[in-house]
N, C-alpha and C positions, 0 to 999 in steps of 0.2 A: 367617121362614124365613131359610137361611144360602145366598148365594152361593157352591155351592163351584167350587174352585178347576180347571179343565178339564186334564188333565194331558197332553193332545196334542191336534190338530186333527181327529183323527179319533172322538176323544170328541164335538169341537164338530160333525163333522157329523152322527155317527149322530142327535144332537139336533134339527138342523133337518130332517132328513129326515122325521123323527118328527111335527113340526110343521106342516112346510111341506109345502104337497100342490099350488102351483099355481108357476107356470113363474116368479118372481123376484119381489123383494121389493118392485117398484114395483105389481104387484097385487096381491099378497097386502094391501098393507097402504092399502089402499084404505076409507076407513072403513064405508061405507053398505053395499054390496051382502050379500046374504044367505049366497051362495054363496061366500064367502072368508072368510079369516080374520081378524077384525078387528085393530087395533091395540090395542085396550082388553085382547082376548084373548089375544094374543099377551104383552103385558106383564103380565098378571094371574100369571103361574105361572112358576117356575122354569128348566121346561124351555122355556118360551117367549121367554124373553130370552137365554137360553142360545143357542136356532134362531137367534133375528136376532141375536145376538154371532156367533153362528158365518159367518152370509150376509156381515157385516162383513169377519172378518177373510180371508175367501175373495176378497172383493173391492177389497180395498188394492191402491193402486197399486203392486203389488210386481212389478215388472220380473223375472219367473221364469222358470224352461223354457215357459212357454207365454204366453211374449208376444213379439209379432212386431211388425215397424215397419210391418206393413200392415195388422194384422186388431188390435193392440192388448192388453190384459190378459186372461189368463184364454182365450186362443185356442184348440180344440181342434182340429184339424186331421180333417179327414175325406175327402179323397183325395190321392191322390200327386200331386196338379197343385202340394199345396204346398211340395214339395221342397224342404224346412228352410229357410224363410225366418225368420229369427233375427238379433238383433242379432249374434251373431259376425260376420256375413255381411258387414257396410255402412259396416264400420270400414277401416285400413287392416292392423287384426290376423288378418282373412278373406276369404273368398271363401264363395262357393256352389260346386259342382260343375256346376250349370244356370244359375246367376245372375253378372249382371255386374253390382252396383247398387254406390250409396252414399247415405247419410245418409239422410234422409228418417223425419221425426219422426214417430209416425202420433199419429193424432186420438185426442184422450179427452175432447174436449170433453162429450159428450152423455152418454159414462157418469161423465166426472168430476161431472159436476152432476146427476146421479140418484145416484151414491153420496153426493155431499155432503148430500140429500136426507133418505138414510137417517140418517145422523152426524145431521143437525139434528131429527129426530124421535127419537132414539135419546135427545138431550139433554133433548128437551121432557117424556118420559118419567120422566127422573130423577125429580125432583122431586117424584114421588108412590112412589119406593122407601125414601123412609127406615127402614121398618119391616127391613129388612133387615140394617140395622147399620151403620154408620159404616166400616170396614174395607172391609166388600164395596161399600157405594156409593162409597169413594172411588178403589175399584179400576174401577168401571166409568164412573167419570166421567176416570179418566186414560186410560183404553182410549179415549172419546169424545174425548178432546181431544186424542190423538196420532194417532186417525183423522184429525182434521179437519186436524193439520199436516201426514200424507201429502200430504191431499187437494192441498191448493193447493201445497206445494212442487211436484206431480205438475205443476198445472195453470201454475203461473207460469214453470219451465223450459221449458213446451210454447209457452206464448202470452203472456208476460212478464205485466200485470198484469192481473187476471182480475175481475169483479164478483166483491164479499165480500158472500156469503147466510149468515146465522148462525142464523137462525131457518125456523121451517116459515110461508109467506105465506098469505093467505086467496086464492082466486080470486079474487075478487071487489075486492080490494085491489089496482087497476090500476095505482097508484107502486109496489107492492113485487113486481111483475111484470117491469119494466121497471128493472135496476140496472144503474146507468152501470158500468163499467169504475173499478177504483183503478188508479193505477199502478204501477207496476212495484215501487215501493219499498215501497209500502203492501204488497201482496201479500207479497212476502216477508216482511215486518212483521211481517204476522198471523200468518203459518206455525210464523217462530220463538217468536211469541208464544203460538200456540196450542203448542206444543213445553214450554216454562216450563212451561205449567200442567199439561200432563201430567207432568213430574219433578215435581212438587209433589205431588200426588195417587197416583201411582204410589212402588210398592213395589220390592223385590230380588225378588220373585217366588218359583217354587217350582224354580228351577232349571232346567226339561225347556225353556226355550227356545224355549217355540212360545205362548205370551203376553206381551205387552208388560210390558216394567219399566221403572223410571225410568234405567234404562243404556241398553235402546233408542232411549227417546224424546233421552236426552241425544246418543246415537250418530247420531239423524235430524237431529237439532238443527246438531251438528258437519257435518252431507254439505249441509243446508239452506244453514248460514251458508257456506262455503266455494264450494255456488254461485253464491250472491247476489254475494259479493265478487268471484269472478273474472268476473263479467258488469258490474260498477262498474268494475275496474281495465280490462278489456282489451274495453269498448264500441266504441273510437273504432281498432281494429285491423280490423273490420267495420261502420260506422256506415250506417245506415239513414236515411231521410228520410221525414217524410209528417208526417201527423194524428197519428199514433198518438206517434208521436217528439214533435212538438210539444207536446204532452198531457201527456208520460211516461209516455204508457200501455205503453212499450217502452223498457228507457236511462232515458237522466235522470239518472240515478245518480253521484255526486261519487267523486273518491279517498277525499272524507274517510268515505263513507259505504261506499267498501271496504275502510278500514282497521278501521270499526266493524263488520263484517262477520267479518273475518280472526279481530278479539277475540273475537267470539263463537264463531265455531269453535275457538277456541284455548282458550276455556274450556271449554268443553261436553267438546272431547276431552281435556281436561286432569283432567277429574270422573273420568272412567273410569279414566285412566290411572293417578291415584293412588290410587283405592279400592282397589286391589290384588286386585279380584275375577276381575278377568278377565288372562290370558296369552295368550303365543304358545305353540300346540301344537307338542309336539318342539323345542325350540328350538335343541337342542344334540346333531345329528346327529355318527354318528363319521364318516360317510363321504360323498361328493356321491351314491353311489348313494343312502344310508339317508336322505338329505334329500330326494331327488327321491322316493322311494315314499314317505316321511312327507305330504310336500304332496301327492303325489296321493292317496290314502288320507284325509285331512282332504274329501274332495270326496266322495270313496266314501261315505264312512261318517260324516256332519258331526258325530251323537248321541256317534259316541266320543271328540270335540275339542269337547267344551264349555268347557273353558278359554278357548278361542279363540271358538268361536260364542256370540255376543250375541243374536242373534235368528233362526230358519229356518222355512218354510214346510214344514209337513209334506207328503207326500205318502201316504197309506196304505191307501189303493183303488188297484184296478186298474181299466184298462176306462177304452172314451172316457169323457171327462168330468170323468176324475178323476186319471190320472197325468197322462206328458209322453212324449214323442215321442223325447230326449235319446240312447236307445241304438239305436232304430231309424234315425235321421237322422244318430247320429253315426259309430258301428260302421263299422270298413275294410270293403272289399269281401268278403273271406276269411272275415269273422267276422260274417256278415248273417245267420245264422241261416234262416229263412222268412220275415223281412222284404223287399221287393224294389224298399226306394230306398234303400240303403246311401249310405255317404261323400261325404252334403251339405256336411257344414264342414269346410274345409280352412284352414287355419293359413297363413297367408302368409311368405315367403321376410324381409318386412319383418319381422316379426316377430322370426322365428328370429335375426334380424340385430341385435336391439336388445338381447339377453341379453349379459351379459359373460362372459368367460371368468375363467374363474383363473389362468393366465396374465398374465394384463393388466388388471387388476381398475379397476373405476373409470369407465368407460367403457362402449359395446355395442361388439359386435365382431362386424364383420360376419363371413359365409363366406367364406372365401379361397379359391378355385379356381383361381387359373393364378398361375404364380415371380413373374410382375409384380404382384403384388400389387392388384392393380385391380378393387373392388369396386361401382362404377358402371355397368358394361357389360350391359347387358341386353339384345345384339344375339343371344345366341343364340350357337351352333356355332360358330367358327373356326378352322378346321385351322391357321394360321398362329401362334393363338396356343401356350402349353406350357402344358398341363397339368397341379396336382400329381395325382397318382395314390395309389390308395388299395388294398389287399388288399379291405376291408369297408365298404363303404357307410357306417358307424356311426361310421365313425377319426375322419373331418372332425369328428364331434359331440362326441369324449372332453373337450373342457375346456369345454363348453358346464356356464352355470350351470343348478344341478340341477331350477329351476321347468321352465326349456324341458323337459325330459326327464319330468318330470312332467305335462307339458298336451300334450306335441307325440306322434305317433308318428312317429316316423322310419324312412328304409329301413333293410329288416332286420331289426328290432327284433322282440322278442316281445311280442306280446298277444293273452291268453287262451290262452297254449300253440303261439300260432301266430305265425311269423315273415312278416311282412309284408312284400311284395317291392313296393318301388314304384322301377319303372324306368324310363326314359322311351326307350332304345333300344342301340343298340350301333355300334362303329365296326368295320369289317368289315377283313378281313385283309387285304384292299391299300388299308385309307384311306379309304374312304367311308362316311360317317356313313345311318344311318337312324336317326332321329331322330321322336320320336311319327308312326309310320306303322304299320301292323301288318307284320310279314315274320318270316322266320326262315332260319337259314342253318345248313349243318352244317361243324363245324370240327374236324378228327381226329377225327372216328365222333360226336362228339355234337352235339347240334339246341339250338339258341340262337333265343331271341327277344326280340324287343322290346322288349316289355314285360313279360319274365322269366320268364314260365312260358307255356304251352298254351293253358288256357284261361283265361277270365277269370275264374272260382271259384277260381284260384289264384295271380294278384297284384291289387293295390290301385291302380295309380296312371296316372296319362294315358292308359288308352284311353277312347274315346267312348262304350262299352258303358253303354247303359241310364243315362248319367249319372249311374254311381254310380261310379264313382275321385276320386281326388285328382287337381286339373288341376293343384297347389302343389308337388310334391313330399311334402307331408307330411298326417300326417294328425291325427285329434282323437281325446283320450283323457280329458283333463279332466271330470271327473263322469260320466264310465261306470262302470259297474258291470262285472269282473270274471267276475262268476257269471252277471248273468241274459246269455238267451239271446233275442237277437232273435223275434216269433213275427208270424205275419201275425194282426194286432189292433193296433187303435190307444190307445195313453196305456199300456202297460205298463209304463214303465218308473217305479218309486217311488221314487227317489233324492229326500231333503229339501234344498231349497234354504236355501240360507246366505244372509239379505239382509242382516242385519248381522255383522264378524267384528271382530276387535278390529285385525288387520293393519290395515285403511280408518284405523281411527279414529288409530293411529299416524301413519298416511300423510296423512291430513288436518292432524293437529296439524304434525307435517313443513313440508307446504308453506306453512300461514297464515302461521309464523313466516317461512318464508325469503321468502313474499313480502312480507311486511308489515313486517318490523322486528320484529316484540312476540313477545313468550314467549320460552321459553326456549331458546337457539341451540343449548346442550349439548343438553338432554333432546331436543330436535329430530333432532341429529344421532343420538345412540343411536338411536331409532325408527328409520331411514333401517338404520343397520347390524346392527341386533337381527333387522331381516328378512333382511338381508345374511347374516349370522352361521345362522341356520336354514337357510337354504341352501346350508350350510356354507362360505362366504367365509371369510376368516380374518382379510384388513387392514379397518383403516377406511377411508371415503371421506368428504368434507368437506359440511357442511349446503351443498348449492348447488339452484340450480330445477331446473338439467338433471340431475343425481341424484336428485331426489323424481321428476322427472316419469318418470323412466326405469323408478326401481324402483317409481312406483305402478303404471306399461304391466305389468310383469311379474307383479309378484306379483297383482294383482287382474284379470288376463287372463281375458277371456270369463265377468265378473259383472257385465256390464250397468255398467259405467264407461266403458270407451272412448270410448264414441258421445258419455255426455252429459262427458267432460272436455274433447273436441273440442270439444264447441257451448260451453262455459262460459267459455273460454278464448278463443273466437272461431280458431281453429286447422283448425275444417275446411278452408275455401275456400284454406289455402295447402298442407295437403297432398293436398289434390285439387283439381288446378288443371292440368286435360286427361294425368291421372297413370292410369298404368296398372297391375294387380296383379302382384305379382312370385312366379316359381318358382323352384324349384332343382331341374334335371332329374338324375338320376341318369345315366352311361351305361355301360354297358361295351365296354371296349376287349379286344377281343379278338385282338388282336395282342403281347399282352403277359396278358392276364386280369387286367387291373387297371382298379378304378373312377375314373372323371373325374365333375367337377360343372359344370353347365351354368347358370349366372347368366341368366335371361330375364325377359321379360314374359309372363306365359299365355299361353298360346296361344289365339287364337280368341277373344281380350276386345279390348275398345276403350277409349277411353281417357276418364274417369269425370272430371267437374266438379261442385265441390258450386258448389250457388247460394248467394247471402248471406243473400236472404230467410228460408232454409231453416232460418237460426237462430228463427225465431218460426212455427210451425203458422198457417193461415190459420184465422180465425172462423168457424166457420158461422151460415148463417142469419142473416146480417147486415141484410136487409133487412126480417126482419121482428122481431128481440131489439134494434132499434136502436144496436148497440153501433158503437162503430168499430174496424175491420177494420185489421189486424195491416200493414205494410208492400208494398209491391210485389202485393200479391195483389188 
């Protein structure tokens, strides 16, 4: 028989549903009991390796719309208590509407070493497929082996070096029960090692993007190597002490074994780069608008930017279990449809402050709001100081680059037909501010309010109602959908995730070279302003760190980056370091009818410290897997 080729993930599931009749694959594939499916049976048929390729690729550590720093991979949410708890959230790129957090790696221990389980019986299996053909097994042995390098890349950024299980153990076999910990270097080791042998084994694929090719596995390879290296170079920026450190079960790691790190990403993304397979979508906008709706349109719609996308997670069920939450949790208040926790992710003030202008190209540029130019102040109101003044809420934003505009909703703005009012209050005609309170005043025959309209189904931003506004000023647009409409039901939203694009893999080759010395400085630089350039920039800016790290914050905004380039880099604990979330209040003056901007700290948040520990997840179950326990825990 022929392995054929699965042409989306919804092929792969109608298949294991077809198969799989009991609740996950750690019983199902249980070999003895009568009432399950065995593993012999499972592997004897087509459509049965198909079901457990399918349960695989469902369960890769794929950092997606539904995985959360507290409930983990594959989360599906089932009452409003969990009010978009999301990596956007825990960065310094967001906020929650209800949540004050940061950082905070969640556990995958138990399910990273049950999926690794599967990958290792999936392997043991091979080996009686040869009747299938040389082609298709070597397709499903590069699927096996780029599983296995998710796996532990997953596992080694969480817990630095992890016990390396490559086979299925016997019960009964009480040494292979009990695996010491490698260290940190081994682990990443294997990762990139098991990476290799998937480009080896794997093909170009059938195009549709939703099964692994050896440009994936090269593109995991590149995010793999790039984190190993920036946790070699920048160990001793946060260094740890204990057992674990003594060992190297955590660190350990030389310059020189970051610099071997840097070459390996440097090569891996330099494979893609030159096959000429893959581009940037829209490269070459004619205008900052037709850039900003290109980039956001590439999120909408990832299937019609396959230029650009390497690898996506389908979505194509509706109904828990099976979409994401994305348009329910992220939709302004105005556009909630019959959903009723609207405008959980709010975009941070920091943020908005790190895009450049056209203007001043080169650099981020913050919000200007008062002639003094003084963008440090985050006291809040003062009548003492001058503020510039604006006709339209939107002026402040005209030379923002065209990504912000693309990912942020800002006041004013339209979406979905609708113009979103996010106000945070007004200054009243002899001078006194009310300022996030609820009131209203009449001024020559007409009624002004606070927060801009009546009621609250008719603006989006800082009132307290039901915890669904923006506390930021701003709101989230980035991977919504357009069309669909909010409904009360959970996971409807089917938007395909992008895990690999070819932007990353530019931005990665970027930084190894500018931090390492090696590859090429030009071709370095180009990447850096090619995404520049789609976002319709015009000059160049020079290969430096703080321009990779700048344009990686932007362009790869809320894809599950920020969190782990903070931990990689060891960068959390100094921008959270008793730091508090920042807004940008809208006001109107109504002594004039002209808009002011109000530089703050949120209102109603306290001021957020990441811990160092926090770079390494605590082990479970230490006392009885004999392993040694991660730092400080």
């Amino acid at each position: 028989m022929t392995i054929k080729k699965l042409n989306d993930m919804k092929n792969l599931i109608i298949a294991m549903i077809a198969v799989l009749f009991t609740a996950g694959c750690s019983d199902y594939l249980e070999l003895q009991p009568t009432d399950k499916v065995t593993a012999e049976n499972v592997f004897a048929s087509e459509a049965g390796i198909e079901a457990f390729l399918a349960n695989l690729y469902r369960n890769m550590p794929i950092e997606d719309f539904n995985c959360t720093p507290e409930e983990g991979m594959n989360h599906i949410p089932g009452s409003g208590g969990n009010i978009g708890l999301y990596e956007y959230i825990i960065t310094d790129d967001g906020m929650g509407s209800q949540l004050n957090v940061v950082g905070g790696t969640y556990d995958w221990w138990e399910a990273g070493y049950r999926f690794n389980k599967d990958v290792n019986l999936f392997f043991s299996y091979l080996p009686a497929l040869a009747s299938i053909g040389k082609s298709s097994l070597d397709l499903l042995y590069g699927e096996a082996y780029f599983m296995r390098a998710y796996t532990y890349y997953a596992l080694a950024k969480r817990y630095g070096g992890v016990p390396i299980i490559a086979s299925i153990a016997e019960v009964s076999d009480t040494q292979a029960l009990y695996v010491p910990r490698s260290t940190e270097k081994e682990t990443w080791d294997f990762a990139l090692a098991a990476c290799d042998s998937a480009v080896m084994f794997l093909g170009d694929g059938d195009g549709k993007r939703r099964r692994v090719t050896k440009w994936v596995a090269l593109a995991l390879k590149s995010r793999v190597a790039l984190h190993a290296a920036s946790v070699a170079k920048y160990w001793n920026e946060a260094p740890l002490s204990g057992r674990a450190v003594d060992e190297k079960l955590v660190g350990g790691m030389t310059q020189e074994d970051a610099i071997y790190y840097y070459e390996q990403c440097i090569d891996a993304a330099a494979q893609i780069m030159d096959a000429g397979v893959f581009s940037l979508y829209k490269p070459s906008p004619a205008s900052a608008e037709e850039a900003a709706e290109n980039y956001r349109l590439m999120f909408e719609y990832p299937n019609n930017a396959l230029e650009e996308v390497i690898f996506l997670k389908g979505f194509d069920r509706v109904g828990a279990g099976y979409g994401s939450q994305q348009d329910s949790w992220g939709n302004p208040m105005q556009t909630t449809g019959a959903w009723p926790f609207p405008g959980k992710f709010n975009p941070t003030l920091d943020l908005v402050d790190t895009y450049e202008s056209y203007s001043s190209p080169g650099h981020s540029s913050p919000i200007v709001t008062t002639t003094d130019g003084n963008t440090d102040n985050y006291s809040g109101y003062n009548p003492s100081r001058t503020y510039l003044t604006f006709d339209d809420p939107q002026d402040i934003f005209k030379d923002k680059d065209a990504r912000m505009h693309g990912t942020v909703i800002i006041p004013n703005s339209i979406w979905k037909n609708t113009q979103i009012i996010i106000q945070g209050g007004y200054i009243q005609p002899d001078g006194t501010a009310l300022i996030e309170g609820s009131g209203e005043i009449e001024v020559n025959g007409v009624t002004y309010y606070t927060y801009g309209a009546a009621l609250p189904m008719f603006y989006s931003g800082f009132d307290t109602y039901g915890g669904n506004m923006t506390r930021t000023g701003f709101g989230f647009k980035k991977f919504l959908s357009t069309t669909f409409v909010p409904i009360l039901g959970w996971s409807y939203s089917t938007t395909d995730y992008i895990d690999f694009r070819y932007a990353e893999v530019l931005l990665n080759y970027a930084e190894a070279v500018a931090e390492s010395g090696r590859g090429d400085r030009t071709k370095a630089a180009k990447a850096i302003n090619d995404l520049r350039k789609r976002a319709a920039h015009k000059s160049d800016i020079p290969l430096t760190l703080d321009n990779v790290f700048r344009e990686r914050r932007v362009e790869l905004v809320y894809e599950s980056k920020r969190h782990w380039d903070l931990v990689r880099r060891r960068e959390y604990h100094k921008k959270f370091n008793n730091t508090q979330k920042t807004a940008l209040v809208p006001v109107l003056d109504l002594r004039n009818m002209k808009y002011i901007f109000i530089r703050q700290y949120v209102t109603g948040t306290y001021p957020l410290t990441y811990v160092t520990r926090s770079y390494y997840s605590s082990i479970p179950g230490t006392a009885t897997n004999r392993l040694v326990q991660n730092p400080q825990y």
